[in-house]
C-alpha positions in Angstrom: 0.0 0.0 0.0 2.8 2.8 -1.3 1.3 6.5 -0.8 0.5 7.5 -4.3 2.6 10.6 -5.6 1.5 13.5 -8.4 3.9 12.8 -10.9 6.1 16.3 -10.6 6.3 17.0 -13.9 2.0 16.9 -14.7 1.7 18.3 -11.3 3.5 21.2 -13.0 1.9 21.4 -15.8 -1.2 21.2 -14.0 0.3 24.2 -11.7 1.2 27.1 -14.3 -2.4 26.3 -16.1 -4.0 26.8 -13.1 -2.0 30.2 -12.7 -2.7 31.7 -15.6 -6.0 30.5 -16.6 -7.2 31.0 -12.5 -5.4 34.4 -12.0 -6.9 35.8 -15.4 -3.0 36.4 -16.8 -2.3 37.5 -20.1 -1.3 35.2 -22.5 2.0 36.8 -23.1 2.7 35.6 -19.7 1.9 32.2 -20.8 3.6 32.0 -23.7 1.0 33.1 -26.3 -0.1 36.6 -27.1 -3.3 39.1 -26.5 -5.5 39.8 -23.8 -7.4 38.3 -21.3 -9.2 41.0 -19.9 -13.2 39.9 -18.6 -12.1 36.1 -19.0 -13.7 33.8 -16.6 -11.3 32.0 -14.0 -10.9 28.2 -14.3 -10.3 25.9 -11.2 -8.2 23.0 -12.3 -8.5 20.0 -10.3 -5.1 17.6 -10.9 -5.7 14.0 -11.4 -4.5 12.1 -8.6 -4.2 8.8 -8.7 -6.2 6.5 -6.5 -6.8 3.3 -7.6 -9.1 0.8 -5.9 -8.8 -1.7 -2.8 -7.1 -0.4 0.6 -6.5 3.5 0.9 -8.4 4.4 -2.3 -10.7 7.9 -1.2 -14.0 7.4 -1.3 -15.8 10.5 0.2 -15.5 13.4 1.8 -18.4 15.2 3.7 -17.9 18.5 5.2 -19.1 18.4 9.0 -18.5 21.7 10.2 -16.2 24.8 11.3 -14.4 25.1 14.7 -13.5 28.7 15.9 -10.0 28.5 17.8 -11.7 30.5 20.8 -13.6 27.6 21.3 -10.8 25.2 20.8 -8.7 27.1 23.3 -11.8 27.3 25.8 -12.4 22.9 25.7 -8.7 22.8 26.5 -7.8 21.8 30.3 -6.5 25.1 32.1 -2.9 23.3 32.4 -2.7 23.1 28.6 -3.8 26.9 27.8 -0.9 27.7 29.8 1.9 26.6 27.7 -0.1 25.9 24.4 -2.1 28.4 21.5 -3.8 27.3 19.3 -3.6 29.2 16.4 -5.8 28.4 14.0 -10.1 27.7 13.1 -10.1 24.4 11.7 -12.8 22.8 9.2 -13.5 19.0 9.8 -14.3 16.7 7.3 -16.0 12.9 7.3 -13.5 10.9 5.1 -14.7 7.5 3.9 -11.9 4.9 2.5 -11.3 1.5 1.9 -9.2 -1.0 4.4 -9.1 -4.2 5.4 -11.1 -5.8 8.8 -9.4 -8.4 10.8 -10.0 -11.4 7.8 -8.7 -9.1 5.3 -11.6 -8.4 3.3 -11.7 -4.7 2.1 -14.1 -2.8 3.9 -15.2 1.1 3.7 -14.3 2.4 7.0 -14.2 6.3 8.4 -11.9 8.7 9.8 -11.6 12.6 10.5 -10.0 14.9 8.6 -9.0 18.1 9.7 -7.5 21.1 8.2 -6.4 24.5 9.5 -7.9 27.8 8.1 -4.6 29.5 7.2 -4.6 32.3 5.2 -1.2 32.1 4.1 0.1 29.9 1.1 2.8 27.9 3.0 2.2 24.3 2.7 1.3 22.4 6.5 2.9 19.8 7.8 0.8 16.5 8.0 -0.1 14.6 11.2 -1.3 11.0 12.0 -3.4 11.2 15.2 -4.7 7.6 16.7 -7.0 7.7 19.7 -7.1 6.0 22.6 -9.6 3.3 23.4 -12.6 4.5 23.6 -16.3 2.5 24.7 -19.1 4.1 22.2 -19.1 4.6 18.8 -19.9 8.5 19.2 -17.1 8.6 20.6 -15.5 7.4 17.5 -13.2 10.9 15.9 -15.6 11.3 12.6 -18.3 11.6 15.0 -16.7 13.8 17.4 -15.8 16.7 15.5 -15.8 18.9 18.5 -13.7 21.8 20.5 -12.1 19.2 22.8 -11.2 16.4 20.1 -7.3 16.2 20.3 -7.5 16.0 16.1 -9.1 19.0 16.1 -6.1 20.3 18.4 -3.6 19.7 16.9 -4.9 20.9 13.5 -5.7 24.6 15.1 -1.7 24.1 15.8 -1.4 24.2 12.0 -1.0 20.5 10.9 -2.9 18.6 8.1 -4.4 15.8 10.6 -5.9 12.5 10.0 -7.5 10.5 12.3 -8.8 7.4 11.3 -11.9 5.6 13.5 -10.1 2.4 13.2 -12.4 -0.6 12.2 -15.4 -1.4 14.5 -16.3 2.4 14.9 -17.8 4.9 12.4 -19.0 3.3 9.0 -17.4 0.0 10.1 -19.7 -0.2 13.4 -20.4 -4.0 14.3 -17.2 -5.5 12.6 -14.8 -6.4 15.2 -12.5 -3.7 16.3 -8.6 -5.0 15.6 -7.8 -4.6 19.3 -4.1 -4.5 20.3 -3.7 -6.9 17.0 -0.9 -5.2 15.3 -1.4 -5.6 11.5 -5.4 -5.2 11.0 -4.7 -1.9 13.6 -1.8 -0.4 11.4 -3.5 -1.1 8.0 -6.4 0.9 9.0 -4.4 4.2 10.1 -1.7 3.5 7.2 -4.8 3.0 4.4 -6.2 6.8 5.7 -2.8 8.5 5.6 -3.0 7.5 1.8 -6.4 8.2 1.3 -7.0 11.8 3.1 -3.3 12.3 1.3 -5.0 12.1 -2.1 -7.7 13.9 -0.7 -6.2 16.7 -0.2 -3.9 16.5 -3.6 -7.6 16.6 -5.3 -8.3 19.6 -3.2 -5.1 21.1 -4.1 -4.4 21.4 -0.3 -0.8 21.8 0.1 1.5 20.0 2.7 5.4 20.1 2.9 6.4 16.7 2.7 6.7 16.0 6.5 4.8 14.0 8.3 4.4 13.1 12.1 2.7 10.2 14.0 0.9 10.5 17.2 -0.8 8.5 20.0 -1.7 7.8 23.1 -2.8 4.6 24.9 -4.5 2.9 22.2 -3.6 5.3 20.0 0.0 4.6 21.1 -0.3 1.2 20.2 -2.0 1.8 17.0 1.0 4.4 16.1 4.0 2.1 17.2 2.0 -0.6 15.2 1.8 1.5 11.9 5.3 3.0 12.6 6.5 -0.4 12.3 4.3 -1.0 9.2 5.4 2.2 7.5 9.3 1.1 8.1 9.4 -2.4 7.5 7.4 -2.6 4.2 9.1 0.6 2.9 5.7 2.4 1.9 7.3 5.9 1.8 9.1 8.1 3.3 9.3 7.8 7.3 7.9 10.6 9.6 10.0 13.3 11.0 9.0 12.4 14.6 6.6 9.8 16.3 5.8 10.8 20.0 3.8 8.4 22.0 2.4 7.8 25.6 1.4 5.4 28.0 0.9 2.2 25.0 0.6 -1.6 25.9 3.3 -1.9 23.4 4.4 -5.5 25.3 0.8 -7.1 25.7 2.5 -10.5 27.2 3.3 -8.0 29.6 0.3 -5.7 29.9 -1.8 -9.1 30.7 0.3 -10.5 33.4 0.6 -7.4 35.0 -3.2 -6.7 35.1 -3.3 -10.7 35.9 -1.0 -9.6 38.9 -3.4 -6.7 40.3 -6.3 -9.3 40.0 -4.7 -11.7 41.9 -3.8 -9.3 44.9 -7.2 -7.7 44.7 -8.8 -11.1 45.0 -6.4 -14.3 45.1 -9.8 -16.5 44.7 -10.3 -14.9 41.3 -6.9 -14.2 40.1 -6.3 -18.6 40.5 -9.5 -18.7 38.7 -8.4 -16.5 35.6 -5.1 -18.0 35.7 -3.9 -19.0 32.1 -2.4 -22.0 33.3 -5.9 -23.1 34.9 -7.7 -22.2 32.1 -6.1 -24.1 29.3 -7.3 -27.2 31.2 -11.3 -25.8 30.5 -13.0 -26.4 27.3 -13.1 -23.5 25.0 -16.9 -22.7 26.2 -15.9 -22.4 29.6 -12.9 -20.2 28.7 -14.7 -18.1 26.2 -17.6 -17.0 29.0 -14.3 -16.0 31.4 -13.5 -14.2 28.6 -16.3 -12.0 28.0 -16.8 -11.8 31.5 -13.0 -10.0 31.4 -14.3 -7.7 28.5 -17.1 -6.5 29.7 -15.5 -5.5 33.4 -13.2 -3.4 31.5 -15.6 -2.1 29.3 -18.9 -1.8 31.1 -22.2 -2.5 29.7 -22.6 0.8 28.1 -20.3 -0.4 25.4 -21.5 -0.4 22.3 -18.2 -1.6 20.5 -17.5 -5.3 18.9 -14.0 -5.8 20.5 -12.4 -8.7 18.7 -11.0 -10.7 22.0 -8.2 -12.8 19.9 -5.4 -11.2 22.2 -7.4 -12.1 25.5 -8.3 -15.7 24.0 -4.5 -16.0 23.4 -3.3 -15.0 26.8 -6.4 -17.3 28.2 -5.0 -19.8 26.1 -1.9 -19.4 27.6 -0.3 -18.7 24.0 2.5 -15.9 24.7 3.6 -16.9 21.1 1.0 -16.2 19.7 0.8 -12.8 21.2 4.2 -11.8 20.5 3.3 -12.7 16.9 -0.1 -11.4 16.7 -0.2 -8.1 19.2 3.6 -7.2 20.3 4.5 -3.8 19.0 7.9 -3.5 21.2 10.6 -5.0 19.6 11.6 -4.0 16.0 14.5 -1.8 14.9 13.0 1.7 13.9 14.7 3.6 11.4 13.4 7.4 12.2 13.0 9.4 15.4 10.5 7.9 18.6 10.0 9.4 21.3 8.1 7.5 24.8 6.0 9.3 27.4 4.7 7.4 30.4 4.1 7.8 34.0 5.7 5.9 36.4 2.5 5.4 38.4 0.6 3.9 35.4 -1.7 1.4 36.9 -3.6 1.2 33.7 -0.6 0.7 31.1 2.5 -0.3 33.4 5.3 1.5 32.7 6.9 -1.4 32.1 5.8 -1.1 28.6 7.9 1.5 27.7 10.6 -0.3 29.6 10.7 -2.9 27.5 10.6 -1.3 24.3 13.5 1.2 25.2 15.4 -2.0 26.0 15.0 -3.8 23.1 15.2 -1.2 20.2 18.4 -0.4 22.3 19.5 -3.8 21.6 19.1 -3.4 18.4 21.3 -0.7 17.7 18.8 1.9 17.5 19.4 3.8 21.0 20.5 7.3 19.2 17.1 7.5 17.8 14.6 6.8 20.9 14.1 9.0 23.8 12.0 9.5 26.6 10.2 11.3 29.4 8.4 10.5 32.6 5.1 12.2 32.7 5.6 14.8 35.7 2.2 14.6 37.4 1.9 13.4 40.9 0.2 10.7 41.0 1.4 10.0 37.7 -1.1 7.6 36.1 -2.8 7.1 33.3 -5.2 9.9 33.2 -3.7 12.5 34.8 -0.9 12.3 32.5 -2.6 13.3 29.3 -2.1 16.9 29.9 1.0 17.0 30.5 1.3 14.1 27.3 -0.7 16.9 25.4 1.9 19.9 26.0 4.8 17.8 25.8 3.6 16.2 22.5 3.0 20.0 20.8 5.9 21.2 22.1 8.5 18.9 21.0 6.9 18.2 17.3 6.3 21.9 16.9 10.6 22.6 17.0 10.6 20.1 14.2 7.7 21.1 12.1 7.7 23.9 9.4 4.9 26.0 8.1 2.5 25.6 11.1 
C-alpha cells in the first residue's frame, strides 16, 4: 500500500495552467499573445491517482467549522498555559477502503481536519490515533468537537488525520482489531493514503513531513503502523513519532493486570489464571473471557471488540501474542519518542521499559528517547495533559509551516 505521488512534472503542468487561466494572466505571460481582460477563471482540479482496494478515497463530507476560541476554551486550564492554538479548523467525514481483521476490504471512516490559514505555505501533516474509547460516538468522525485532540492539533497548524479504526464509524459491528498489530496499522496507514489524495484533489498543500501520534490505544496503534510504514518501505518515514502510555508489550500488559487481580482477589486471580484455564473447554474459557471484557468495558459499550489477544493470553499462547499483538521489539529507522508515567496502573510503565530495551538492543538507541510524565500521581489519566503539551511542544521545534 505505497502512498501515491502526483507525478512532478503533470503536477506542474497542472500548476502554471492553473495560474494563468485561474489568475486571469495575459497570455504573453503564458507563452501566447493578446489579452485576457473579462475572461472567466478556471479551477483546475489535478488527477491524482487513487486506484481501488485499501487506501483508495471514497468520500468526503464536510461536517463543520471550529473557531480556535472555542478550541482554546475545551482545552484543560494546564494546557492553555503553555499551548495556543492558532488556527479555526474545518473538519471533514473521510470515507476509505481497508481491510477488517479477515482481510476483506471494507469502507471504513476517519476525520480529517485542516487548519484555516490564510497564508500559502504548505502544512505539515499529522497522523493522530485515539485511545480506546467505549461508544461509537465517541469514534473521531463523530466527534468533531472543541475538545477532540484531532481538532487540536490541526488549530496548531498540521494537516491531521484520524482514522476511527475498524469497529467504529461506517465499520460499526465488525470487530474492532484490538491491540492486534497488523489489521490496527493497515487501518491508520490505508487513511494516511487516502486523506493524502484527498487533499492533492483539493489542491491542499503540505510540505512533505509528516508526524505520528498516540496515546494509549492510539499509542499502540502508532507504534504498530510506525512499524508497518518502516518495514514494508511504503514511503518516506515521519520526522518524529511521540507516543504515551501504549501496551506496546501485551504478554506484559496481561500478566501485570493478571497480577493486580490476583492481589485484589487471590480466589479470582487462580480462577483466571492462564495456566488453569487451558485445562477448561473453550466454552468455559470463552464466557471468562467475555466476563474479562465487559469489566473493562462496562455494559454501556456499544463496540464489537475482537478478543483474539485475550483468547491467546487465556489460552496461555504468549507466542501467539508476541506474533499477533507485540508492538515493542523491532529496529525503527526514524526518530520515537516515549511518554509514560511511572505510576501507570492502567498501562504499566513497564511497557515503555521494555521497548527502550530492546530497540536499544538493536542498535537503534541514538534515535529513541524518553520522558516521565511529571504529574503526581502519575497515572494514566492525569498524565494526558502533561502528554498533550509535551507532545505539541516537542513536534512543533521540528515542524515547518504551522
Amino acid at each position: 500500500m505505497k502512498l501515491e505521488l502526483l507525478n512532478l512534472s503533470n503536477l506542474n503542468k497542472v500548476a502554471s495552467l492553473a495560474i494563468c487561466l485561474g489568475l486571469g494572466l495575459g497570455l504573453s505571460a503564458c507563452g501566447g499573445g493578446g489579452s485576457t481582460t473579462g475572461t472567466t477563471p478556471v479551477v483546475v482540479t489535478p488527477e491524482v491517482p487513487n486506484p481501488s482496494g485499501p487506501g483508495h478515497f471514497e468520500v468526503a463530507t464536510f461536517i463543520k467549522t471550529i473557531n480556535v476560541t472555542d478550541i482554546t476554551a475545551a482545552l484543560p486550564k494546564e494546557v492553555t498555559a503553555v499551548v495556543k492554538p492558532l488556527y479555526s479548523v474545518d473538519t471533514y467525514k473521510i470515507t476509505y477502503t481497508t481491510t477488517d481483521t479477515s482481510g476483506r476490504n471494507v469502507i471504513a471512516s476517519g476525520l480529517a481536519v485542516i487548519p484555516r490559514k490564510t497564508g500559502s505555505q504548505a502544512s505539515p501533516v499529522l497522523a493522530y490515533q485515539h485511545a480506546t474509547i467505549k461508544t461509537d460516538a465517541e469514534a473521531p468522525s463523530n466527534h468533531a468537537t472543541a475538545d477532540e485532540p484531532a481538532v487540536l492539533f490541526a488549530s496548531m497548524g498540521y494537516l491531521v488525520s484520524a482514522t476511527d479504526y475498524v469497529g467504529y464509524g461506517t465499520t460499526k459491528g465488525l470487530p474492532h482489531p484490538y491491540l492486534l498489530a497488523a489489521p490496527t496499522a493497515l487501518s491508520v496507514a490505508d487513511f494516511m493514503t487516502a486523506t493524502s489524495r484527498w487533499r492533492q484533489m483539493k489542491t491542499i498543500a503540505d510540505n512533505g513531513q509528516v508526524f505520528l501520534t498516540g496515546y494509549s490505544e492510539g499509542a499502540y496503534a502508532t507504534m504498530a503502523t510506525l512499524r508497518y510504514l518502516t518495514q514494508n518501505k511504503t514511503g518516506a518515514l515521519p520526522v518524529s513519532t511521540f507516543v504515551g502510555a501504549g501496551p506496546y508489550d501485551v504478554v506484559l500488559t496481561l500478566n501485570a493486570m493478571l497480577d493486580a487481580v490476583r492481589k485484589q482477589n487471590p480466589l479470582v486471580g487462580a480462577l483466571i489464571s492462564p495456566g488453569f484455564l487451558k485445562k477448561l473447554g473453550a466454552n468455559d474459557r470463552a464466557n471468562v473471557r467475555n466476563l474479562l471484557l465487559s469489566s473493562a468495558l462496562g455494559s454501556s459499550s456499544d463496540i464489537n471488540f475482537d478478543p483474539t489477544f485475550l483468547d491467546n493470553f487465556l489460552n496461555d499462547d504468549d507466542a501467539a501474542i508476541v506474533v499477533q499483538s507485540n508492538v515493542n521489539d523491532w529496529t525503527p529507522q526514524s526518530p520515537i519518542s516515549f511518554f509514560h508515567g511511572r505510576d501507570d496502573t492502567t498501562v504499566p510503565y513497564g511497557n515503555t521499559d521494555s521497548a527502550f530495551q530492546a530497540m536499544t538492543k538493536r542498535g537503534a538507541a541514538n534515535l529513541i528517547d524518553r520522558m516521565d510524565c511529571p504529574a503526581k500521581p502519575a497515572e494514566h489519566i492525569p498524565c494526558v495533559p502533561a502528554f498533550l503539551i509535551n507532545d505539541i511542544t516537542r513536534l512543533g521545534v521540528l515542524a515547518k509551516g504551522l
